[in-house]
N, C-alpha and C positions, 0 to 999 in steps of 0.2 A: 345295227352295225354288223352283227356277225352274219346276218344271212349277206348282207351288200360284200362284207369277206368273201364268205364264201364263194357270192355268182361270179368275184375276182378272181378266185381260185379256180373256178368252173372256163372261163371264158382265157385264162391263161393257158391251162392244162388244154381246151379244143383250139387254140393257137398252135400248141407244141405238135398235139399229133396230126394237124391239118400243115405242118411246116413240110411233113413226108409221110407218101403213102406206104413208105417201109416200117414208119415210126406207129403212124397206126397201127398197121397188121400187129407187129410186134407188143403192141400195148394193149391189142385188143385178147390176145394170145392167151398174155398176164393176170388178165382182170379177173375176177376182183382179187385187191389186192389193198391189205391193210398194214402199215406198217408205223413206228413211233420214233420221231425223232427227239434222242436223249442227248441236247444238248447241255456241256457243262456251264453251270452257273445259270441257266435257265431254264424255265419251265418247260417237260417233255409237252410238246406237241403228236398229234396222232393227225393221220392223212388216209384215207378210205379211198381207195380211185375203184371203180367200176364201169359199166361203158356209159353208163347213161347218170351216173351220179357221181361228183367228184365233193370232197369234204374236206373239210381239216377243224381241227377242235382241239381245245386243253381240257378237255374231256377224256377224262381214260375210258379207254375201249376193252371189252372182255379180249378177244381174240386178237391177236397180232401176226402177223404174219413173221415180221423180222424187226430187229433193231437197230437201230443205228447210232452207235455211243460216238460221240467225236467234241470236240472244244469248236469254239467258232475260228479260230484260227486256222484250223483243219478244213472246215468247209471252207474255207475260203480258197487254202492253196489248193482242193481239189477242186474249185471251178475253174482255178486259173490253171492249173498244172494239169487235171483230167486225168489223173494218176489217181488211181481206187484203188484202196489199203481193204481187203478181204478182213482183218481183222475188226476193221469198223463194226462188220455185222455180226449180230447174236440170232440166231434163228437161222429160219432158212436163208442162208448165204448164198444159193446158188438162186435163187429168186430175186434176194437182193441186187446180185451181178450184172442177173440179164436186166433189170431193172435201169441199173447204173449207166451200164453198157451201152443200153437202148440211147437214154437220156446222153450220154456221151459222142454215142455218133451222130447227133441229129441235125448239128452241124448247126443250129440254130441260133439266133442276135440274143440272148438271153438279156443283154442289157436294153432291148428294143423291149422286150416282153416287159419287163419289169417296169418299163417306165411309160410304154402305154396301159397296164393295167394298178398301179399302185404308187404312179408318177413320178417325177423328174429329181426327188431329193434322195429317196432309195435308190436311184439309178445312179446319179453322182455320186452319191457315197459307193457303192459297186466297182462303178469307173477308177474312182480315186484308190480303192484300195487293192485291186487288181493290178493297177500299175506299180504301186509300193509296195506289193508284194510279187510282181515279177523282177522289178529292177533291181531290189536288193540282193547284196550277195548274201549267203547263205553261209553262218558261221556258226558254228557245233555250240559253244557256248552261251552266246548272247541273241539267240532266236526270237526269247520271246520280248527279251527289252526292245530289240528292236520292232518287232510288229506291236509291241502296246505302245510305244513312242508316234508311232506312225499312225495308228489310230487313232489317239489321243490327237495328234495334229489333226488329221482328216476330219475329227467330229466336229474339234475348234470351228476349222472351216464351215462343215455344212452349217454351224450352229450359225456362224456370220451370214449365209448364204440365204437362210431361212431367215432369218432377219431381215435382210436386203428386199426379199420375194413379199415381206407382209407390210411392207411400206408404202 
């Protein structure tokens, strides 16, 4: 199972940089390039990209390049919003950025990516919570009731939806 991860992680990652030949140059520029994402309440994941090998693993890694502390609420509004908070990263920031930056401009269906290589329930859940987290207003005090409300529904759903699909 994890090498089949993996060749997903391989085969999404030579999508993104085949999406543009700026995105390559840029990525090839980078390479190699290790960094650890420390999400809260879940287990740090580590991501290896190189030009000919791409990885991911809950295997901690000696060397890291940079880190990236964030809650998943956070990734979320930065894929929908595309607004990168410099202070996410610990390490080399400035590798993070261009990093970001790259992945930021590349103009590419990420919802298409995701659900040709890791299918159509993690795309749905993506879709749904992109839109519940664009269309919401935005209120100082009650941010996170509102996006744990909103999740909590969306999961309901997929969890219906997934049901529906094994019948």
């Amino acid at each position: 199972m994890k090498n089949d991860f993996n060749k997903k992680i391989q085969g999404f990652i030579k999508d993104l940089e085949d999406a543009s030949p700026n995105i390559k140059n840029t990525l090839t520029e980078i390479y190699p390039v290790t960094f650890k994402l420390n999400i809260e309440g879940h287990k740090d994941i580590y991501i290896s990209l190189a030009k000919d090998v791409k990885a991911i693993s809950f295997s901690p890694i000696e060397k890291i390049d940079f880190e990236m502390v964030s809650s998943l609420t956070e990734i979320f509004e930065l894929l929908i919003t595309k607004k990168i908070k410099r202070d996410m990263f610990i390490g080399d920031q400035e590798l993070a950025m261009v990093l970001a930056n790259t992945l930021k401009k590349s103009d590419t269906d990420f919802l298409y990516l995701i659900d040709r290589y890791f299918g159509n329930i993690p795309a749905v859940f993506i879709h749904l919570v992109s839109q519940a987290i664009s269309n919401k207003k935005f209120i100082e005090d009650s941010d996170e009731k509102i996006i744990h409300s909103k999740l909590r529904n969306l999961t309901i759903r997929m969890d219906r939806l997934e049901a529906i699909n094994n019948l």
